[in-house]
N, C-alpha and C positions, 0 to 999 in steps of 0.2 A: 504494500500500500504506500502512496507516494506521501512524501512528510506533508503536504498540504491537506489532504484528506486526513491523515492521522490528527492534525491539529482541528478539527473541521468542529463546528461549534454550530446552532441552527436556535433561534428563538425570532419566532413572532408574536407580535401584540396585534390587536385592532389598529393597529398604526402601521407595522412594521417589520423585515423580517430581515437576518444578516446570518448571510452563509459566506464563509471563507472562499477564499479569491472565487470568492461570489456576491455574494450581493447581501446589500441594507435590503430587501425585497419588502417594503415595504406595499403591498398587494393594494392597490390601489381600489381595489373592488372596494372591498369598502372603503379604501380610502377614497375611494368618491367618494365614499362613505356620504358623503353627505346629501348626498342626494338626491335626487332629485328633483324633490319637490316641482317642480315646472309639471311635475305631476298631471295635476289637475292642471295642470301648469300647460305647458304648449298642448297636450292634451285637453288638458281642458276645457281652453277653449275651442280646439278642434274637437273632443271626442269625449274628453272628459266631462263635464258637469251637465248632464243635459246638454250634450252637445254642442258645446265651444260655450258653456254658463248660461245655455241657451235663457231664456226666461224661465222662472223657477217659481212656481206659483205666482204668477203675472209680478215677478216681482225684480229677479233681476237679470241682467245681460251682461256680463262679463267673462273675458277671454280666459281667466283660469290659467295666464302666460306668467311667470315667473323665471326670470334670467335666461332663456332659453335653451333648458333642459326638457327634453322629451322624454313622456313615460306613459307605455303602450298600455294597452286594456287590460292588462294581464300586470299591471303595475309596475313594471321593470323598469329601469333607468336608462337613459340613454345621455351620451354625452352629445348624439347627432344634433344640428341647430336648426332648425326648420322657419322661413316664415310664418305668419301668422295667417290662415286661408283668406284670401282677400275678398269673400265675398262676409264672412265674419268682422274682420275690418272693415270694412265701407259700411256697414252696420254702424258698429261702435261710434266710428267717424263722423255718422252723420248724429247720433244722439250726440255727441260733442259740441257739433255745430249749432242745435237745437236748444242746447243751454243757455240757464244766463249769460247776454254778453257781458253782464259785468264783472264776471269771472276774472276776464284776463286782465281784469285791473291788478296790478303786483302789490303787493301789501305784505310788511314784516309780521303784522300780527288780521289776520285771519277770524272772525269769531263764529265757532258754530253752537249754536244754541242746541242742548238736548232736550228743547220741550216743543222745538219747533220741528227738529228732525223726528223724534216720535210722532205728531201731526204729518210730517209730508208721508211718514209709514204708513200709519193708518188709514191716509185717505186714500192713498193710490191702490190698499188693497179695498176698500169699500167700491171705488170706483170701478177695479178691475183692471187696472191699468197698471205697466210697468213702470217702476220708480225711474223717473226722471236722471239721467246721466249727470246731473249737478248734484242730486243727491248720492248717490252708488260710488262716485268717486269725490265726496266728501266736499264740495265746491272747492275741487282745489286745491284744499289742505295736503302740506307735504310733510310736515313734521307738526306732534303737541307741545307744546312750551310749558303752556298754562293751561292750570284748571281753573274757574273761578266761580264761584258761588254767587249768582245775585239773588238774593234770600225777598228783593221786594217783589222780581219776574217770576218768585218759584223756578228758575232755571237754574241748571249749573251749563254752564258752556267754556268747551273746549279754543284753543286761541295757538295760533302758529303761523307761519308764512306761508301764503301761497300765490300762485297767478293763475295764467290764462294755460289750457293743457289741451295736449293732442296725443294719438296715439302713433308709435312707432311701426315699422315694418314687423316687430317682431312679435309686437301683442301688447306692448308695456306703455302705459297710460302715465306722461309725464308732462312737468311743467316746460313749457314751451321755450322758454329763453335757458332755464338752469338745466335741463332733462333729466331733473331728480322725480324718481316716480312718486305718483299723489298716492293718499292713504285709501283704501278701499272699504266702503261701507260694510260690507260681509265680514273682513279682519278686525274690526271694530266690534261689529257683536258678538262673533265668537268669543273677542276678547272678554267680553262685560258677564258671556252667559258661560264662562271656564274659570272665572278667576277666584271659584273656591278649588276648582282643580289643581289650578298652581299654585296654593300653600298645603297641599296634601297629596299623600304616598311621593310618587317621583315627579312633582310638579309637571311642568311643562317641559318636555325636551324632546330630542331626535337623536340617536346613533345610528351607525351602520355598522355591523358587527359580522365579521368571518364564523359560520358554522362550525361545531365543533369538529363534525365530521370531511369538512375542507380543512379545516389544519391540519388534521388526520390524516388525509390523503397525500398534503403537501410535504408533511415532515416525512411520508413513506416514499416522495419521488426523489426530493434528495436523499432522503437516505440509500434508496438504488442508485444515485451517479456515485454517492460514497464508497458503495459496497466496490463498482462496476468500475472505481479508479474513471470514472469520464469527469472532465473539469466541465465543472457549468461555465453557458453563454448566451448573452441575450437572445441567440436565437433559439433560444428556446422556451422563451415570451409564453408562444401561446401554450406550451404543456403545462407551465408553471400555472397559468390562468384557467387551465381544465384543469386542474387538478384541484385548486383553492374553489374553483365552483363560483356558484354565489352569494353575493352575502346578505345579510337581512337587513332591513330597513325597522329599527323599530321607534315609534312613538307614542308620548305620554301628553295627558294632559289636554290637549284640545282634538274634538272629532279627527280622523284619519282622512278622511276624503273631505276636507275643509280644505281651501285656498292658506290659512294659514300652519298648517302643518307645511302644504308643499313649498312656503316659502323657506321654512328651518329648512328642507331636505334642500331644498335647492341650494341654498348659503352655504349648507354645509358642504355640500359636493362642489360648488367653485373653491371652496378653500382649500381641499382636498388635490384637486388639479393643481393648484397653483404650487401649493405645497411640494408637489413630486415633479412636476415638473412638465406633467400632460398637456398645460396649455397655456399659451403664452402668457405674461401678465400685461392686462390694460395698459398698465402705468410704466415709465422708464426706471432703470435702478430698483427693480425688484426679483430676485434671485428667487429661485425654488431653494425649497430644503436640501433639493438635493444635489443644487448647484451649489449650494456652500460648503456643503459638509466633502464634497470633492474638492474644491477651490482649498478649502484649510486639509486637506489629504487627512480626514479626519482617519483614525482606524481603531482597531479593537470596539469596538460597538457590540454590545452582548443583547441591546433589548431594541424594540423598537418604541420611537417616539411617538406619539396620541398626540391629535390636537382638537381640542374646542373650541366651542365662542362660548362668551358669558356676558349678561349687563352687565356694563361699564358707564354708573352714574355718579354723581357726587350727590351729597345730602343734598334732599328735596327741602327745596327753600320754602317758606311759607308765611305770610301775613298773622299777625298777633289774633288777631279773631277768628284764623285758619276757614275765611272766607277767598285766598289766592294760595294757589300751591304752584310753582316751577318746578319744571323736568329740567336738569342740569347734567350735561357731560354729554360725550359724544355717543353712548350708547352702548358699544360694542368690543370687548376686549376678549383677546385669543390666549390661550391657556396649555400649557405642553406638560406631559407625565412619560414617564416611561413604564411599559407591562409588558408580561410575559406569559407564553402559555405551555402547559405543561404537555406531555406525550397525548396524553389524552384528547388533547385542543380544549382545554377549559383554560381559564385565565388564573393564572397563578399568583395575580396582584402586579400593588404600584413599585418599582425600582426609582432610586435618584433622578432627576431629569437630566437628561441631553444637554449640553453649553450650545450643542450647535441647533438642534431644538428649539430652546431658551430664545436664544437669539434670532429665531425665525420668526417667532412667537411676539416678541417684541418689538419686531421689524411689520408684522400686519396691525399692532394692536397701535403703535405710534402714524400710521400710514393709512389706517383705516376711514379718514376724512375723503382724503384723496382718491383711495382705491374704490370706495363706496361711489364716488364721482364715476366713476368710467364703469362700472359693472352695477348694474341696476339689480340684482341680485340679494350685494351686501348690503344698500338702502332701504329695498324692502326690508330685509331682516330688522335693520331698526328702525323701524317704521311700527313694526309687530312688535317691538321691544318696548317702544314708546307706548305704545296700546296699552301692553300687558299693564305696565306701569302706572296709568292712567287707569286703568278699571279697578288697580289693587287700592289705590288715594283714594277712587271714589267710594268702594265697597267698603274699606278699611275706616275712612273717615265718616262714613252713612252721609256722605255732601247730597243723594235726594233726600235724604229725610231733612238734614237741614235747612234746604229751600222746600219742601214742600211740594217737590215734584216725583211724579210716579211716570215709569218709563215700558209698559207689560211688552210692547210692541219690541223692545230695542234687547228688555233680558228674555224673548223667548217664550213668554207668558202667554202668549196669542199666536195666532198662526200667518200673521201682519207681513212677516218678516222670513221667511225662507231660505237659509241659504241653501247657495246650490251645492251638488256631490260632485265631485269631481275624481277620475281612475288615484285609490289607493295605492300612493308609494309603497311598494314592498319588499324590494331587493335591486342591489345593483350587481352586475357581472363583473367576474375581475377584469383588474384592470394594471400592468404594473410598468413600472417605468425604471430605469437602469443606469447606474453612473461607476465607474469602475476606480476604487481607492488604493492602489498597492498591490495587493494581493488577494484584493477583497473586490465582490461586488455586492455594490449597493441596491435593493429591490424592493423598492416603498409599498405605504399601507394607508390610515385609516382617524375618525373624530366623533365629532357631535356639534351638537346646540342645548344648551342649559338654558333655562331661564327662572330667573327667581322672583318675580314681581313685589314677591310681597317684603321681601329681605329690602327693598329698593325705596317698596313707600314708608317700612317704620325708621327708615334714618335720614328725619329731617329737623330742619333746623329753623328757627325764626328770622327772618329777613325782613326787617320794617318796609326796606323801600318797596318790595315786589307787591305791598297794597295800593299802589299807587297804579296798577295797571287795571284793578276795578275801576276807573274811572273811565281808561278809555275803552272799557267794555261795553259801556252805554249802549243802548239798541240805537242806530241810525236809521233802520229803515222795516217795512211790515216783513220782510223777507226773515227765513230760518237761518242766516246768516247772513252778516256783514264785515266790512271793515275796520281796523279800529278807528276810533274820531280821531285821530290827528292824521290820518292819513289820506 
C-alpha cells in the first residue's frame, strides 16, 4: 500500500469532507445545502403555487420566484436558472402598472397601516376579487425600520423605505431605481401566523443535510480507491456524487410549501455555491472557501466546515411609552463550526472551527450589505428576517391590544387571506466542487438558516429620540398607506 493511502484519513460533516491527496470534499449536495427555496420559487410561479401563485382563493398572484433556483414537482433542487414564463410576467407587469401611481414616489420612510391593510383583505375577498398588486407587494415597502403604535387610529403601522417597482426577467419584484426586492404580502403573514412557532421546539430554520446512508456509501467508495491503491481525481466528480446520493432539505417552523421557507432554502443554497466555489460571486474581491483555503495551501484539515446564517441585529430601540420600536443592524450574519461523522454516517458532533472557515464566514457577514445588493436572494432573506422580527415586537409587546386593533384576516383567523402552496423543497443532488492542497484534495459540502425572532425583540433598549418619528407617522391621506409628512 502506497504511504499516501497508509496515511489516508476520511471525515465528512454536513459541510464537508477531506480525503488525502484528495480532497476537502466538501459535497456540495447539501452544501447547496441551502437550497432551494426558489422552490415554490421559479417553480412557483411557473408550477408551483397554483400554478406560477396563480390566484389563490381570488386572492393572490405571485410568481413564487426566489433568487433563481429551480425546484421540480417532485421538490428537488436545481441550480438551473430559468426565466420567469412571460406570459406569467406580463400578468404581474401589468397589475404593476394598474397600481397606485403614487407608488413610485421614493420615500425613506414608507407607512403601512395594519388596520387599513386588514380592510383592503377583507374587502377584496367579500368582493371576490384578487388583492390589488399594491397590496400583495406591500406598496413598495423594501425593508421594516419601524413599528409604531398610534393608540388614537387603533392602528399599529409598519414604516421603511420604498419606491416605484417592476418586475424583472427572472420573476423578482423590485424597487425600480435600487432593485432591492419589495416585501411580499404572503411572507408577512406567515410571518405574524408562525411566530409562536419561532420561540418553540426548533424555531424557524432550514438545513440541508447528507443521508446517513450517502455517507455510508461515500466513506465505502473511498475506502475501495484505498483498498485498490487508485489515487483519487476530480474526474471522478460524478461517482463521488452517486455515491453521497441526495441530500434532504429539512424545515422548521413556518409551512413547507410557503414562499417563505423557499426563500431560507434558497439563501441558503446561494451561500453554499458561493462558498465552494460552484458559482461565480456577484460582487468583485470575493473568494470561495475554497479558493482561500488553496491560496493559504491550507492542509491537514480532519473535519469539514458548516456554515449558517443567523439574525444579525443590535438592540431594538424603543420610545419610553414603547409606543415606537426600530429594527437596527443589517440583519444577517454567517456562522462557521466544524463536524464530523462517524462510520455509520451519523454526526459525531461540533470540532474547533476552521481559521480558514472563520474567515470566510467573516468575509460574507462584513460584505453582506453589498452582496445582498447584487443577489436578490440574500435581501429576500432579510427581508423575512425583518418580518420575523417584526411579528415577534408585535406579538411579544401585544402593540394590537395596545391600540385596540384586531387583525382575524392578517393572523389567519378567517379565510380573507390564503396563501398560496407552492412545490415542497425536499432535497438537493450532490453536488461537489475540487481544489487541490499538496497532497491533498479538497471536496466541499454543506449549512443552514436559523432564525431566532424572539431572542431579537426581548433585547431592546430605550431611545428617547426614535419617539419623534410618531409624528411623522401622521395619516396624510384616506389610503392604507402613505408617506411620511416631511417627505
Amino acid at each position: 500500500m502506497s504511504a499516501r493511502f497508509a496515511r489516508f484519513t476520511f471525515f465528512i460533516c454536513c459541510a464537508m469532507l477531506v480525503v488525502p491527496l484528495s480532497a476537502f470534499a466538501q459535497n456540495n449536495a447539501g452544501g447547496n445545502n441551502a437550497g432551494g427555496n426558489n422552490a415554490g420559487g421559479n417553480n412557483g410561479g411557473a408550477n408551483g403555487g397554483a400554478n406560477g401563485g396563480a390566484n389563490v382563493g381570488n386572492t393572490f398572484f405571485s410568481t413564487g420566484v426566489v433568487g433563481g433556483v429551480k425546484i421540480d414537482t417532485r421538490g428537488v433542487l436545481s441550480s438551473e436558472k430559468t426565466a420567469l414564463d412571460p406570459t406569467v410576467r406580463e400578468r404581474i407587469a401589468a397589475g404593476l402598472k394598474a397600481a397606485d401611481a403614487r407608488i413610485g414616489n421614493a420615500t425613506q420612510l414608507r407607512m403601512i397601516s395594519l388596520r387599513g391593510l386588514e380592510d383592503a383583505i377583507t374587502r377584496a375577498k367579500n368582493e371576490g376579487t384578487p388583492l390589488p398588486s399594491d397590496v400583495v407587494y406591500m406598496a413598495g415597502l423594501q425593508r421594516i425600520e419601524f413599528i409604531i403604535v398610534s393608540e388614537d387610529d387603533n392602528d399599529v403601522i409598519l414604516a421603511g423605505p420604498a419606491e416605484g417597482i417592476e418586475i424583472t426577467k427572472e420573476g423578482v419584484v423590485v424597487g425600480k431605481t435600487s432593485r432591492t426586492p419589495v416585501i411580499h404580502l404572503e411572507d408577512f403573514l406567515v410571518a405574524m401566523r408562525s411566530v409562536e412557532n419561532a420561540r418553540t421546539g426548533q424555531g424557524i430554520s432550514v438545513s440541508i443535510d447528507p443521508t446517513e446512508q450517502g455517507i455510508k456509501q461515500l466513506q465505502n467508495f473511498y475506502g475501495r480507491l484505498k483498498q485498490s491503491q487508485t489515487p483519487f481525481r476530480p474526474e471522478m466528480q460524478p461517482l463521488v456524487e452517486q455515491a453521497m446520493g441526495q441530500q434532504m432539505i429539512k424545515l422548521t417552523g413556518v409551512p413547507s410549501d410557503s414562499r417563505f421557507s423557499q426563500v431560507l432554502v434558497a439563501a441558503d443554497y446561494k451561500m453554499k455555491r458561493l462558498g465552494m466555489g460552484l458559482e461565480e460571486a456577484p460582487i468583485s474581491n470575493f473568494p470561495s472557501f475554497m479558493e482561500m483555503a488553496q491560496k493559504a495551501n491550507a492542509k491537514n484539515m480532519t473535519a469539514a466546515p458548516r456554515f449558517w446564517m443567523e439574525c444579525n441585529y443590535e438592540p431594538i430601540a424603543k420610545s419610553e411609552d414603547g409606543n415606537v420600536w426600530q429594527i437596527r443592524g443589517t440583519g444577517v450574519k454567517t456562522l462557521t463550526e466544524e463536524s464530523k461523522f462517524d462510520r455509520e454516517g451519523k454526526q459525531a458532533g461540533s470540532t474547533k472551527q476552521n481559521r480558514f472557515a472563520v474567515k470566510w464566514a467573516e468575509m460574507m457577514t462584513e460584505r453582506f450589505e453589498e452582496l445582498s445588493k447584487a443577489e436578490p436572494a440574500f435581501r429576500e432573506l432579510r427581508n423575512i428576517m425583518d418580518l420575523s422580527v417584526a411579528a415577534a415586537i408585535i406579538t411579544r409587546e401585544r402593540l394590537n391590544e395596545k391600540a385596540g386593533l384586531e387583525t382575524p384576516a392578517i393572523l389567519g383567523l378567517t379565510d380573507a387571506a390564503v396563501t398560496p402552496s407552492y412545490a415542497v423543497p425536499k432535497a438537493v443532488p450532490a453536488q461537489c466542487s475540487f481544489v487541490r492542497i499538496a497532497q491533498t484534495w479538497l471536496v466541499s459540502a454543506s449549512g443552514g438558516v436559523q432564525l431566532d425572532p424572539w431572542g431579537i425583540a426581548a433585547n431592546s433598549q430605550v431611545v428617547p429620540s426614535v419617539a419623534s418619528i410618531a409624528k411623522t407617522a401622521a395619516k396624510t391621506s384616506d389610503s392604507w398607506w402613505w408617506n411620511a409628512a416631511d417627505n
